[in-house]
C-alpha positions as CSV (number, residue, x, y, z in Angstrom):
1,X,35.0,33.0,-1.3
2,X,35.3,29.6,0.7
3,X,32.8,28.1,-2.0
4,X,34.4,29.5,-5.0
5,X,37.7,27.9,-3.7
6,X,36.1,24.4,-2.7
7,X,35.0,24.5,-6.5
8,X,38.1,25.4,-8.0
9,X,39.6,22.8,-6.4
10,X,37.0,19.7,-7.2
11,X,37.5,20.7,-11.1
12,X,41.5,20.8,-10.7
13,X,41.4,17.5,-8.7
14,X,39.6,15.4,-11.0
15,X,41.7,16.1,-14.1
16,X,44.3,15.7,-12.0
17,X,43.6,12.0,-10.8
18,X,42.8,11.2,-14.4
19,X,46.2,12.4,-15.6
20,X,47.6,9.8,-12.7
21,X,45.4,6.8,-14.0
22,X,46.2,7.1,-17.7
23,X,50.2,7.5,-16.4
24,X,49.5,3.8,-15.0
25,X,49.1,2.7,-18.0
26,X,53.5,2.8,-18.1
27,X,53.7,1.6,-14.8
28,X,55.8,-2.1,-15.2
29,X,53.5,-3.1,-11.8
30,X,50.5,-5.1,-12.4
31,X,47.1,-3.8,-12.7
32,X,44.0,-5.5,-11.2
33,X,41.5,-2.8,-13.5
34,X,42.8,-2.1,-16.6
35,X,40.6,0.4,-19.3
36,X,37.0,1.8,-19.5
37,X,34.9,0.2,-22.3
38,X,31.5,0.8,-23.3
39,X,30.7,-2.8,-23.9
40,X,32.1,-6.7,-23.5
41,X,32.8,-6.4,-27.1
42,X,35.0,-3.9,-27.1
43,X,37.3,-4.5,-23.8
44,X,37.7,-7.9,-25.3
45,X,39.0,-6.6,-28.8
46,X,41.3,-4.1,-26.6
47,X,42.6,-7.2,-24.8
48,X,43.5,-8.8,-27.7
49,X,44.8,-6.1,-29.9
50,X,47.1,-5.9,-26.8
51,X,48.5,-9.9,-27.5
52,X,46.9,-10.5,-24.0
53,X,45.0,-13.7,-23.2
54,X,41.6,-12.4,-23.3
55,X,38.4,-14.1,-21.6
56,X,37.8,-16.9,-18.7
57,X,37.2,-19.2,-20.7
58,X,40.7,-21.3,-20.7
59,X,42.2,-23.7,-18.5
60,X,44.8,-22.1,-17.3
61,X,42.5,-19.8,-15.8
62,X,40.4,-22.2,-14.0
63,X,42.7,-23.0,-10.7
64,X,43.4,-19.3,-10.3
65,X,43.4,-18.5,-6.2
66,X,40.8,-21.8,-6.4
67,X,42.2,-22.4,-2.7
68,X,40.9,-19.1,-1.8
69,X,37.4,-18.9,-3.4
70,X,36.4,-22.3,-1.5
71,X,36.8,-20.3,1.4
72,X,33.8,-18.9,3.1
73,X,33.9,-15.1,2.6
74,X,31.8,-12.8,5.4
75,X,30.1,-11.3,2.2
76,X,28.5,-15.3,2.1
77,X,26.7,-14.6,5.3
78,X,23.6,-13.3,3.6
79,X,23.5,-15.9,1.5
80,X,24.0,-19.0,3.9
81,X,21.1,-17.6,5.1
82,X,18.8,-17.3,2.7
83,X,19.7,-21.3,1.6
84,X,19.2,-22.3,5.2
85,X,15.6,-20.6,5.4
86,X,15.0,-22.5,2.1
87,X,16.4,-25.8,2.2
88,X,12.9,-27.2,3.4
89,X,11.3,-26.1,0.3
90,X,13.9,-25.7,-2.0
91,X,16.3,-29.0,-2.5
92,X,18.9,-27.9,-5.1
93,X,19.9,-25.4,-7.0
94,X,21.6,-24.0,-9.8
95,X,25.1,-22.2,-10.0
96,X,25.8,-20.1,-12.7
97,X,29.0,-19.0,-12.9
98,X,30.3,-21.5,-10.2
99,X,33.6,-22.1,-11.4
100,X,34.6,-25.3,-10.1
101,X,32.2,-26.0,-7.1
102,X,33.7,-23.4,-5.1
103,X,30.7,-22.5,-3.3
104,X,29.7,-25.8,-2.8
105,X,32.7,-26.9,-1.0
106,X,32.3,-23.9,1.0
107,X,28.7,-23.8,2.1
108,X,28.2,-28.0,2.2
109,X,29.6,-28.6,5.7
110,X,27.9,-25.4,7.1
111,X,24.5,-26.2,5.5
112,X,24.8,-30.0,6.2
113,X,24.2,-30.7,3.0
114,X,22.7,-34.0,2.2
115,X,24.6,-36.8,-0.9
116,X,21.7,-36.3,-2.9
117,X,21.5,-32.6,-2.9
118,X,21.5,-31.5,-6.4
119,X,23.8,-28.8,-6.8
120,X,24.6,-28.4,-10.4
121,X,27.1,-25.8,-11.9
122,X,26.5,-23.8,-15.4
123,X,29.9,-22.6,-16.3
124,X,32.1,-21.7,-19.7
125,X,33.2,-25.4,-21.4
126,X,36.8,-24.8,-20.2
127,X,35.9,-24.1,-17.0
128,X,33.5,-26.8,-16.3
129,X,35.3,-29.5,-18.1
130,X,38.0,-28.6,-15.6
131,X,35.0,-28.8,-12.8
132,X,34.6,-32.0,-13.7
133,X,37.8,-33.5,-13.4
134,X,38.7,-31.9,-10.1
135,X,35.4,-33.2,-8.6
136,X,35.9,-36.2,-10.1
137,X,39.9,-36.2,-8.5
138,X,37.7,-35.8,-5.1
139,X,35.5,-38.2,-5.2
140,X,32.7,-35.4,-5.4
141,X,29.9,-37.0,-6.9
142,X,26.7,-34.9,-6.6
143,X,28.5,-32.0,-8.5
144,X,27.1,-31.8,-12.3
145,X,28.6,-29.4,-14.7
146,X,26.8,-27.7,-17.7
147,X,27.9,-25.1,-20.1
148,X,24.4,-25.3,-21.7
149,X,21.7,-23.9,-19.6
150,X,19.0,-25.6,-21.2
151,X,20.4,-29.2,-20.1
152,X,19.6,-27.7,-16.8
153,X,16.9,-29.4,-14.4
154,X,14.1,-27.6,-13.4
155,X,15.6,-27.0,-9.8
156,X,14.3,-23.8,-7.3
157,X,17.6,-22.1,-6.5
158,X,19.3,-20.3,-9.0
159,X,22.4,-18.8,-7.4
160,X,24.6,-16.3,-9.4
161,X,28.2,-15.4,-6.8
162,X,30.4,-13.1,-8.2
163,X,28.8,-13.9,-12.4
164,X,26.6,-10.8,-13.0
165,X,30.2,-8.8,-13.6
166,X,31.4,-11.6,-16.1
167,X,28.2,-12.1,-17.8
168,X,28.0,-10.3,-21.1
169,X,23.5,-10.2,-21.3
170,X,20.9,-9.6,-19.0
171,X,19.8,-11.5,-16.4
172,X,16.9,-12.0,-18.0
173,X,17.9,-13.0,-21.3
174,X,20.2,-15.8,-19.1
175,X,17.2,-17.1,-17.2
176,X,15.2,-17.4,-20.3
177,X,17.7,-20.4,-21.2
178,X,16.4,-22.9,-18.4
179,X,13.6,-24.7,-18.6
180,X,11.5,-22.3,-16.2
181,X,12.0,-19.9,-14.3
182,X,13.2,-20.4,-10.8
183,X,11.5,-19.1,-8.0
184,X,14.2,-18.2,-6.1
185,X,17.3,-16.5,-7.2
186,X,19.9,-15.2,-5.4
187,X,22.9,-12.9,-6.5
188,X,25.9,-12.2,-4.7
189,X,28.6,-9.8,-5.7
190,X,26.8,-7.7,-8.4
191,X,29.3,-4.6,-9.3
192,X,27.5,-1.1,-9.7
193,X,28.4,2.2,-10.9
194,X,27.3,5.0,-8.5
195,X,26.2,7.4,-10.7
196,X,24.5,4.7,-12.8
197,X,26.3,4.6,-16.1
198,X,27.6,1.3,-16.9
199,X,31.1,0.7,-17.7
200,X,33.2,-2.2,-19.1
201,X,36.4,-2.8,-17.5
202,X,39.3,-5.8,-18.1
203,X,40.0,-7.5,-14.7
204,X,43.7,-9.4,-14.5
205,X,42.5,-13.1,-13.0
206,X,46.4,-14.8,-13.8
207,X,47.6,-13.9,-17.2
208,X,44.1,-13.5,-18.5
209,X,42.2,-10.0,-18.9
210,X,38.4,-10.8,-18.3
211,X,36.0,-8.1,-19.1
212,X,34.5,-6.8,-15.7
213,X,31.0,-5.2,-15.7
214,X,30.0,-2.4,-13.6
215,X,26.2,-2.0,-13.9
216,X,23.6,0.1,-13.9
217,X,21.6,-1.3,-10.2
218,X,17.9,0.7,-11.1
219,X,18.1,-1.1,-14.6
220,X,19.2,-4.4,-13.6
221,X,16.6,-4.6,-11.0
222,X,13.7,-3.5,-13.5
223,X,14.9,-6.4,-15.6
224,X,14.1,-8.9,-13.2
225,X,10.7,-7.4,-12.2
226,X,9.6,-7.3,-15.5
227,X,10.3,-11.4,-15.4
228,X,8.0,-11.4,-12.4
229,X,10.5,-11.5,-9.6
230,X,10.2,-9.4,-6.4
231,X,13.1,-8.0,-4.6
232,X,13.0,-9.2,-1.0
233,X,16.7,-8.5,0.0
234,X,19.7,-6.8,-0.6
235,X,22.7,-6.3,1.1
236,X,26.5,-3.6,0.5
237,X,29.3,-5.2,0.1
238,X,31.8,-2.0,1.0
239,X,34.6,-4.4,1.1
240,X,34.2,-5.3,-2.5
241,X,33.8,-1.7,-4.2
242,X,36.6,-1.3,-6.3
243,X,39.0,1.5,-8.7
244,X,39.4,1.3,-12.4
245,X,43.5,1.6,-11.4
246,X,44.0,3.4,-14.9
247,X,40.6,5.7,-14.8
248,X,40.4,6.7,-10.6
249,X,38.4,9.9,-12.0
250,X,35.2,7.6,-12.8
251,X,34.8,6.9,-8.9
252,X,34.2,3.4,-7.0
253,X,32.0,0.6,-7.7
254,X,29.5,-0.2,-5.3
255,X,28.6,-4.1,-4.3
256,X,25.8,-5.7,-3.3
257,X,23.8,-8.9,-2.8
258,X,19.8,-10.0,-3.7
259,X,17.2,-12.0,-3.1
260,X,14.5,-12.3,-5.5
261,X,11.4,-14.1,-4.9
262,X,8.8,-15.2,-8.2
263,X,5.7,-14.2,-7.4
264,X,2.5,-15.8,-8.9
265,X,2.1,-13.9,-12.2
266,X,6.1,-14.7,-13.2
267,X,5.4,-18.4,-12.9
């Protein structure tokens, strides 16, 4: 009898907490997770049938809670230490989807980062034109902004904090853009779905709605083994798993962090 009830119960809840997302949708608060698409595509064409300013890729987007993302987060741990174990063999990197050097003005003091490390940042052309002239307000001069991968130097590192949920391809199909491979990458802040079917949300970042991948973490890691790359580490994130506000019934995202090694046959 218990069981029967127990069941009852899990069908009338989730209906229930669907009914209360899709009533958000009339709710004058702000949403950080807004919609369930099945691709970047369409979330994009929902954000701007809805007149919204759809995308990262504009400038009033760029210094959005920039303060806070220079910050070291304890998420970063993992990935301090993988540069520190590789500095000695590694001397610069790339990072895609670095925003403005955020990362770098973050990690440089813990890692004692040398004048001449090369630490150059692939980002959108709005984005990294506004890169530039913040670094160049600084007096930051071993910053280098791209928004073409393939002007990007053959360096080991290829660091990827907080992009795989913005970037609208596979990995794979990003790495083939540089000149060759890198034999080290490492991803921080890569957004799954539990139950492993992707999903396509639109995340508020200021008065823009950017679409927000949740991915499948079997598939995305097949993609880079098939490029060669072993997985040598990975580490949760709970404190980043997050709720579509306006679909609750599709569960939490999980987060995580990687480190991928190319071994002999990728190179």
């Amino acid at each position: 009898m218990f069981r029967n009830l127990e069941s009852a119960l899990g069908q009338a809840v989730k209906p229930a907490r669907a009914l209360g997302g899709r009533l958000r949708y009339l709710s004058p608060l702000p949403r950080r997770f807004t919609g369930a698409y099945r691709s970047f595509e369409e979330a994009n064409a929902a954000a701007h049938k809805a007149g919204r300013l759809a995308g990262y890729n504009h400038q009033e987007v760029a210094p959005v809670s920039f303060d806070e993302m220079c910050k070291v987060a304890p998420w970063d741990y993992p990935v301090l230490f993988w540069l520190a174990r590789l500095r000695d063999e590694a001397e610069g990197l790339v990072d895609a989807g670095g925003h403005m050097g955020t990362k770098f003005r973050a990690f440089r003091g813990l890692l004692g980062l040398s004048d001449s490390y090369p630490w150059v940042i692939y980002e959108l052309p709005e984005i990294a034109e506004a890169g530039r002239r913040r670094a160049a307000q600084e007096g930051i001069t071993q910053l280098r902004f791209i928004d073409d991968l393939s002007a990007a130097p053959a360096l080991p590192v290829f660091l990827g904090s907080g992009l795989m949920q913005y970037l609208d391809r596979p990995l794979s199909s990003l790495l083939s853009d540089l000149p060759r491979l890198p034999p080290h990458l490492l991803l921080n802040k890569v957004s799954f779905r539990r139950d492993g079917k992707p999903v396509v949300t639109l995340e508020r970042i200021g008065n823009a709605y950017v679409p927000y991948q949740m991915r499948d973490e079997a598939s995305f890691v097949q993609d880079l083994q098939r490029l060669g790359y072993e997985q040598i580490d990975r580490w949760s994130i709970p404190a980043l798993s997050h709720l579509i506000d306006t679909h609750p019934e599709i569960g939490a995202s999980e987060s995580a962090g990687f480190y991928f090694r190319l071994t002999p046959r990728g190179t």
